[in-house]
C-alpha positions in Angstrom: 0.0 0.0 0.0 1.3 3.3 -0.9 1.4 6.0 1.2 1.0 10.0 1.1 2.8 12.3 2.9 3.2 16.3 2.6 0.5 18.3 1.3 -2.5 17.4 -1.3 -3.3 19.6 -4.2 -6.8 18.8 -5.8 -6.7 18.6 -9.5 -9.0 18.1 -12.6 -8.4 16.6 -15.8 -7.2 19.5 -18.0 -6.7 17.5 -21.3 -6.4 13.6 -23.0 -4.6 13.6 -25.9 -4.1 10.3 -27.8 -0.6 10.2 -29.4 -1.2 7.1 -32.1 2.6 6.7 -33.1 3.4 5.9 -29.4 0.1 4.1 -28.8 -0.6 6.0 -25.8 -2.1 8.7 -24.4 -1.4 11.8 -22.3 -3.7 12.9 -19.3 -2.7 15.9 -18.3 -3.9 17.2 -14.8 -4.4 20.2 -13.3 -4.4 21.9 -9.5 -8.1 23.4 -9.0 -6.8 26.0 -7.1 -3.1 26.2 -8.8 -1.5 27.0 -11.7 0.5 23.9 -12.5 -0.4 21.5 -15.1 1.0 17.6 -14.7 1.2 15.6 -17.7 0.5 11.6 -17.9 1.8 9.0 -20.3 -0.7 6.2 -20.1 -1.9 3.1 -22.0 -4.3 3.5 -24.7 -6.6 0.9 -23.2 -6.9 3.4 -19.6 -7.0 6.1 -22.4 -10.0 5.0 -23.8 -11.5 3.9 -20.4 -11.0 7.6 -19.4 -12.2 9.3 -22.9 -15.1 6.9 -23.2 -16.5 8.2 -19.9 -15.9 11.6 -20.5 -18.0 11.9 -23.3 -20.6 10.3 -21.6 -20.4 6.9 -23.7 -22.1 3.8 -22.3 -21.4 0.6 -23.3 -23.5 -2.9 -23.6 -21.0 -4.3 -21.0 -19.3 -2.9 -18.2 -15.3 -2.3 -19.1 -12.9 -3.5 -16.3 -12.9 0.2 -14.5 -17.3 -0.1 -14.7 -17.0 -3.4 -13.2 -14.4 -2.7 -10.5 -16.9 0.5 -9.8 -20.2 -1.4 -9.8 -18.2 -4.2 -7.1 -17.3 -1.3 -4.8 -20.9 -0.3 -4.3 -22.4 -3.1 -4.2 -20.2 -4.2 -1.1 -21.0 -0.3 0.0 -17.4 0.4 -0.3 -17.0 4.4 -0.6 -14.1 5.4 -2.9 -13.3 8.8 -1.3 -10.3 10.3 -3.3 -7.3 9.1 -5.8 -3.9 10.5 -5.3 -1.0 10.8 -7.9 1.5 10.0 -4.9 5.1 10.5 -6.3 7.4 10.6 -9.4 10.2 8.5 -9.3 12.6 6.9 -12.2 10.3 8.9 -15.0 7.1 6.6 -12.8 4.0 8.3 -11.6 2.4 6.5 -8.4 -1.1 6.7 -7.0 -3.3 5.3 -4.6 -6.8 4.8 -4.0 -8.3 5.6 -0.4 -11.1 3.5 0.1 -13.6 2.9 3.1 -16.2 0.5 4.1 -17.6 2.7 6.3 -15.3 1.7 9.8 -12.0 1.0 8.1 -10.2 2.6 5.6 -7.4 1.0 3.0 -5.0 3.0 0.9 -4.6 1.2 -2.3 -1.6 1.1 -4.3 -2.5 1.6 -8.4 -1.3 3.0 -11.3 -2.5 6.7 -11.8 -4.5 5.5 -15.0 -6.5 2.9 -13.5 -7.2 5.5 -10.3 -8.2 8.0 -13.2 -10.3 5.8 -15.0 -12.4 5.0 -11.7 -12.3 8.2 -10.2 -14.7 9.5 -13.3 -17.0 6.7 -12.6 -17.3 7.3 -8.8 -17.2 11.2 -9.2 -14.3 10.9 -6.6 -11.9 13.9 -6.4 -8.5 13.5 -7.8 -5.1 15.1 -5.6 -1.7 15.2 -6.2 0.9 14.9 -3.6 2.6 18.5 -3.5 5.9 16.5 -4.4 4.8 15.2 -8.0 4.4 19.1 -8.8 8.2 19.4 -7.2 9.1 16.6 -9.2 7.8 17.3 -12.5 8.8 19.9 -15.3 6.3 23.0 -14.7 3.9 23.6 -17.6 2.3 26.7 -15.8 -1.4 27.9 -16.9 -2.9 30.0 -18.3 -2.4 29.0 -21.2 -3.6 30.6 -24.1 -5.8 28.3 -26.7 -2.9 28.9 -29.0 -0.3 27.4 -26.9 -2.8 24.2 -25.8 -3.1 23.6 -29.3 0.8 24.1 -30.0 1.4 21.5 -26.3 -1.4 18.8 -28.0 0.6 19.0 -31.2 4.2 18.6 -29.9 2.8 15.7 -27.6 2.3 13.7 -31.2 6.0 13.1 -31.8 7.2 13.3 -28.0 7.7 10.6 -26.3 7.9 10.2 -22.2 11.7 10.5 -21.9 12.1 13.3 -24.0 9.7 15.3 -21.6 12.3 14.8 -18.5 14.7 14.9 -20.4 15.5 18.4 -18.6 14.8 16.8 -15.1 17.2 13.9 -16.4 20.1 16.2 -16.3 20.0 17.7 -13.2 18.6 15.1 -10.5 20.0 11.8 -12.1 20.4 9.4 -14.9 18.6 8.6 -17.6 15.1 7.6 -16.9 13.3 4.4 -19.0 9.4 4.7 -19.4 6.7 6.3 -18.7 3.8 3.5 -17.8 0.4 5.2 -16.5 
């Protein structure tokens, strides 16, 4: 189970780009009440669990994220918030804090699977203040011009080559990006 420590930031999805040369997609978050903007590599498959509920898609069947959803209330179990808990190697972390109403159970996950169920349980996203230390600053506002110019470059960018920067001053070289 992962644990967070220091402060939480709430955050919104700001954007979900799909990059298809990589086969991925980007989630980028954002503080509510900030100005920093955190972008997500993540698997197309989270992707389009994310995007797909979104837009306000439903499906014949339940995807893996609906059924993991549809378990948790059936066995009354609240999902009360997700949190992107740390940035480490060129990895993003998160957890799940979950209740049952007496006990409560922090839930290590991937940051894409704690997205993707977070939008089905309208359950508030947070980053741990050290992911925003951790990670290159995108700052907003930004103008429609430069989202536009961001969702572009993302096409032909690849995970590395946005830490690249972070690379050279706090270590070697990182390997991947999962979600």
């Amino acid at each position: 189970m992962a644990k967070s420590n220091g402060s939480l930031k709430e955050a919104k999805i700001f954007s979900l780009v799909l990059i298809p040369l990589l086969g991925q997609y980007v989630v980028t978050l954002e503080e509510v009440e900030g100005q920093r903007l955190v972008p997500i590599w993540i698997g197309v498959n989270e992707g389009n669990a994310i995007g797909l509920k979104l837009q306000g898609e439903q499906l014949p069947r339940p995807m893996t994220h609906d059924l993991l959803a549809n378990i948790l209330s059936l066995l009354t179990v609240k999902v009360e918030r997700i949190v992107v808990t740390d940035l480490r190697d060129g990895t993003y972390y998160a957890s799940i804090l979950v209740t049952d109403g007496t006990r409560r159970y922090d839930v290590d996950c991937r940051p894409s699977d704690a997205i993707a169920l977070a939008v089905r349980t309208s359950t508030p996203i947070f980053l741990d203040e050290k992911v925003l230390r951790k990670c290159p600053v995108i700052m907003k506002p930004i103008s429609d011009e430069e989202v536009g110019k961001f969702k572009k470059d993302l096409q032909t960018m690849k995970p590395e080559d946005f830490f690249k920067g972070l690379q050279e001053e706090k270590g070697p070289p990182e390997e991947s990006l999962p979600g």
